[in-house]
C-alpha positions in Angstrom: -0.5 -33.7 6.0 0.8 -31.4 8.4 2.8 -29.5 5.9 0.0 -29.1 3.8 -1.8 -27.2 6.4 1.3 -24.8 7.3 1.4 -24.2 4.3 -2.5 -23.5 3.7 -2.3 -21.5 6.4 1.0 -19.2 4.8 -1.2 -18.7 1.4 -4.0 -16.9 3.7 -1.4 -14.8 5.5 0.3 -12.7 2.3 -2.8 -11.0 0.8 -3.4 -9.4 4.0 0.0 -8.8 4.8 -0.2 -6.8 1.7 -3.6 -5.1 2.2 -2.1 -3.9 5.8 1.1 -3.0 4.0 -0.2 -1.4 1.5 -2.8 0.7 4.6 0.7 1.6 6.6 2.4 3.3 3.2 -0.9 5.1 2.6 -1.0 6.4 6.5 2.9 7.2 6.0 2.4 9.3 3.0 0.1 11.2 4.3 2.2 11.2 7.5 5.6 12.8 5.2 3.6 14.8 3.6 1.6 16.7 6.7 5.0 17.4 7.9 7.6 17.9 5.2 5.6 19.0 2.2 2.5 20.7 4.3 0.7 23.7 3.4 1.8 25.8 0.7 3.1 28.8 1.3 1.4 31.8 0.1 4.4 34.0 -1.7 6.9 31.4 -1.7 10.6 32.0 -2.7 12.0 29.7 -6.0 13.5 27.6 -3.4 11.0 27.3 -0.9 8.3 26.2 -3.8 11.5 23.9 -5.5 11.3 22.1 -1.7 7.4 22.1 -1.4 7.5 20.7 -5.1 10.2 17.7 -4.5 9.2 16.4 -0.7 5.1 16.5 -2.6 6.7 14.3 -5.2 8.1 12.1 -2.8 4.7 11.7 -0.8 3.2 11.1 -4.1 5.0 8.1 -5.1 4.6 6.6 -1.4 0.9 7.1 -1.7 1.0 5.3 -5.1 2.9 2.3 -3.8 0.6 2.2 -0.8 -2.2 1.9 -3.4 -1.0 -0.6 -5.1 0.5 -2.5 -2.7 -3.0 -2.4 -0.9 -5.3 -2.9 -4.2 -2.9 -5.7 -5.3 -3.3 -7.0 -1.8 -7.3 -7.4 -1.9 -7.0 -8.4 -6.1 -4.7 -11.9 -4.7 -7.3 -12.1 -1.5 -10.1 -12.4 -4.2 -8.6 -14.6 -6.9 -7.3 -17.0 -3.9 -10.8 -17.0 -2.7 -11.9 -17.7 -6.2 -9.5 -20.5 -7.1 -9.9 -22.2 -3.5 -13.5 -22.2 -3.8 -13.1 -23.9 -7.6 -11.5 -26.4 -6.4 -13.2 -27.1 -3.5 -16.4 -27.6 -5.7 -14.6 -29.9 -8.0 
C-alpha cells in the first residue's frame, strides 16, 4: 500500500517537472539570445551578420525545445488527469 502511494505520488511529479522545464529553457533562450545574438547591427560586416545568424539559430532551437518540453508537459498533466479521473469513476 505504501508503494502504491510513492509511487502515485512520482506520476504527479513528472508533468510538472516538465512544464517548469520546459518554462526554464524558454527563459534561457531568451536569456542567450538577449546577450549573444542581441540587436542587429545596422551595416554589419559578413562575419558579424554570419555570428548574429548562427548564435539566433542556436536560441531558436532552445526556445523550440523549451516549447515542447513545456507543451508536452501540460499535454501528459491533462491526459493523467483524464485517465485518473476514468478510472476513478469506474
Amino acid at each position: 500500500m505504501v508503494n502504491k502511494k510513492a509511487s502515485d505520488a512520482s506520476r504527479l511529479i513528472r508533468p510538472s517537472m516538465l512544464v517548469a522545464l520546459g518554462a526554464v529553457l524558454l527563459a534561457a533562450g531568451f536569456v542567450y539570445d538577449l546577450l549573444f545574438a542581441g540587436i542587429p547591427y545596422q551595416d554589419p560586416t559578413p562575419e558579424m551578420a554570419a555570428r548574429y545568424d548562427r548564435h539566433g539559430a542556436i536560441a531558436t532551437v532552445i526556445y523550440w525545445c523549451g516549447a515542447v518540453a513545456f507543451l508536452g508537459g501540460i499535454i501528459a498533466a491533462i491526459f493523467r488527469s483524464l485517465f485518473r479521473r476514468h478510472a476513478v469513476g469506474d
